[in-house]
N, C-alpha and C positions, 0 to 999 in steps of 0.2 A: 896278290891278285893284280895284273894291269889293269891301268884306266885306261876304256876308251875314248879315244879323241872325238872331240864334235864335229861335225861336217866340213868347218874348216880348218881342221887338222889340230887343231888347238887343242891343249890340255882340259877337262873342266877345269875351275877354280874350288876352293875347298867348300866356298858358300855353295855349292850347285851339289855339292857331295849328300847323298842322302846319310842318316844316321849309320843304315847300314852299310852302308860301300866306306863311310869313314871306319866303322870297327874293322873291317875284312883289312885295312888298308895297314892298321895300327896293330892289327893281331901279330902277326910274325915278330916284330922288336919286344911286346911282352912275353911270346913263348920264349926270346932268348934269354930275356932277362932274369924271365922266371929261372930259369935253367944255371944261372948261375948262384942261386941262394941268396943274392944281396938283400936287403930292407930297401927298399923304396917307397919313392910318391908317385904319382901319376906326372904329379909337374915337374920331376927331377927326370922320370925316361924322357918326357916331352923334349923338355928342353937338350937334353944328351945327346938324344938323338934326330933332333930338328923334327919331331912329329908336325904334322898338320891341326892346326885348331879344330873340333868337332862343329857340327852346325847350329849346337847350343852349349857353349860353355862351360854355364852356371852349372850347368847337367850332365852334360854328354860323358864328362871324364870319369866324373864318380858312378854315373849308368855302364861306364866299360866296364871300370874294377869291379862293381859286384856282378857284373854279367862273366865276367873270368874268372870271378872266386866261384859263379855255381857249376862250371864248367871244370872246377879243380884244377886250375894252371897257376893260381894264386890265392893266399892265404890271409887271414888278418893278422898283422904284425904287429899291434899297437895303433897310438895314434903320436904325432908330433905337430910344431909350429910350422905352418906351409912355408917355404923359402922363395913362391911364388910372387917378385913384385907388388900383385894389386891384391894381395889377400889381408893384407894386414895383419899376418902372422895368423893366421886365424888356426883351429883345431883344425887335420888333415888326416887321412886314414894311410897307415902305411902296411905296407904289404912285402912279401918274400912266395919266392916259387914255393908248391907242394913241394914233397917228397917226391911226388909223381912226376911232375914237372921237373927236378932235379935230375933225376934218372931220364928223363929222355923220354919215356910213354907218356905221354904228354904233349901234343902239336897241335 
């Protein structure tokens, strides 16, 4: 989905992003990723693929994944150590596309 620019012509910045215009923005890179069956993090697509930060952190990532696991484009995969810098290794949920999302009925 494009952003639109502010009156003068400027991009917003990711802090002026609402929660929702940050998922619509972040959806497209998880249906692909979904699409390919790998296990993932939230902070391994992030970082993969230069996502934008949410407007809340702490939350917003883990509000995506289980907002896409109800939506069936993503699954629970386990859990592993985050490889995210400031996490401190902590516990992280990881995830792999459906079956659905595999095959493509899934966008």
């Amino acid at each position: 989905m494009p952003v639109q620019p502010t009156l003068d012509g400027t991009l917003p910045t990711v802090a002026e992003l609402t929660y929702a215009e940050w998922v619509d923005r972040i959806r497209p890179t998880f249906v692909e990723v979904a699409k390919t069956g790998r296990r993932f993090t939230t902070y391994e697509v992030a970082s993969e693929y230069g996502l934008p930060e949410p407007p809340n952190p702490k939350a917003d990532w883990g509000n995506a994944a289980q907002r896409f696991a109800r939506e069936r484009l993503i699954e629970d995969a386990g859990t592993d150590r985050s490889s995210r810098p400031t996490s401190e290794r902590s516990r992280v949920g990881v995830w792999r596309g459906t079956r659905a999302a595999r095959a493509g009925r899934i966008a």
